[in-house]
C-alpha positions in Angstrom: 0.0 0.0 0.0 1.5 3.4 -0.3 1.0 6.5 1.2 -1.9 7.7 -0.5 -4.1 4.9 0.0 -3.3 5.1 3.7 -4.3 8.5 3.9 -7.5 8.1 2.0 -8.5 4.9 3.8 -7.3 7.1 7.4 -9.1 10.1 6.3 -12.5 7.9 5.4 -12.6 6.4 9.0 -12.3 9.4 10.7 -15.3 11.1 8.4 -17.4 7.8 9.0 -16.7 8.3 12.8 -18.1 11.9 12.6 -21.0 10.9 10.3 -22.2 8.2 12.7 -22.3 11.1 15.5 -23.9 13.3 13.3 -26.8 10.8 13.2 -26.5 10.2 16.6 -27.2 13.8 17.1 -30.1 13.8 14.3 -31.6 10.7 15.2 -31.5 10.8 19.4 -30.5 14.2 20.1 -27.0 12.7 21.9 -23.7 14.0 20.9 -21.0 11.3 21.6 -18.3 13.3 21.5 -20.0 15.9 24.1 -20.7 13.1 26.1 -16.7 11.3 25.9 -15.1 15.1 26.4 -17.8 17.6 27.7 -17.0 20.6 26.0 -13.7 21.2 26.2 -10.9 22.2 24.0 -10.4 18.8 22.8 -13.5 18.1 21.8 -13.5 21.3 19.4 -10.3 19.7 18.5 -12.0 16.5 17.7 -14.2 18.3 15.9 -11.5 20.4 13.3 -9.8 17.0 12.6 -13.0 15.3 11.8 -13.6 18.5 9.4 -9.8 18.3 7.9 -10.3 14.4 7.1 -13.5 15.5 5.1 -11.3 18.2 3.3 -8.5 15.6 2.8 -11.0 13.1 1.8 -12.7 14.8 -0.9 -9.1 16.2 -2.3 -7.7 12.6 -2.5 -10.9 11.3 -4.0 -10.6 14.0 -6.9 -6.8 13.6 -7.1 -8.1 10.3 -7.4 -10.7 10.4 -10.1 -8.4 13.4 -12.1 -5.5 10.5 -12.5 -7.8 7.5 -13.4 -5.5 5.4 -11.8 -6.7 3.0 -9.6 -5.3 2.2 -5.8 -4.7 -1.4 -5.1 -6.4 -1.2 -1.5 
């Protein structure tokens, strides 16, 4: 695997993670990482990676459509 793979395949866990609390929010009003963290610096933190890894996804899956080259992942 190289390092692009890695980083798309990183960067998609952490967006799934933030999209299943997202629908925890939607669904039942609870926001897991309010509940872990309180609100705190680190949550907010949590909450700006979770945003970059959506950037970062979104750039790697265009990088990756733009090449037409296809990961072996």
């Amino acid at each position: 695997m190289n390092f692009l793979c890695i980083s798309k395949w990183l960067t998609y866990c952490v967006v799934l993670i933030g999209a299943l609390n997202w629908g925890l929010v939607g669904a039942f009003d609870f926001n897991l990482v309010s509940f872990l963290f309180g609100q705190t610096v680190f949550s907010r933190i949590i909450y700006l990676i979770v945003g970059l890894c959506a950037i970062g996804y979104l750039i790697l899956s265009i990088k990756d459509r733009l090449d037409c080259s296809h990961y072996e992942c």
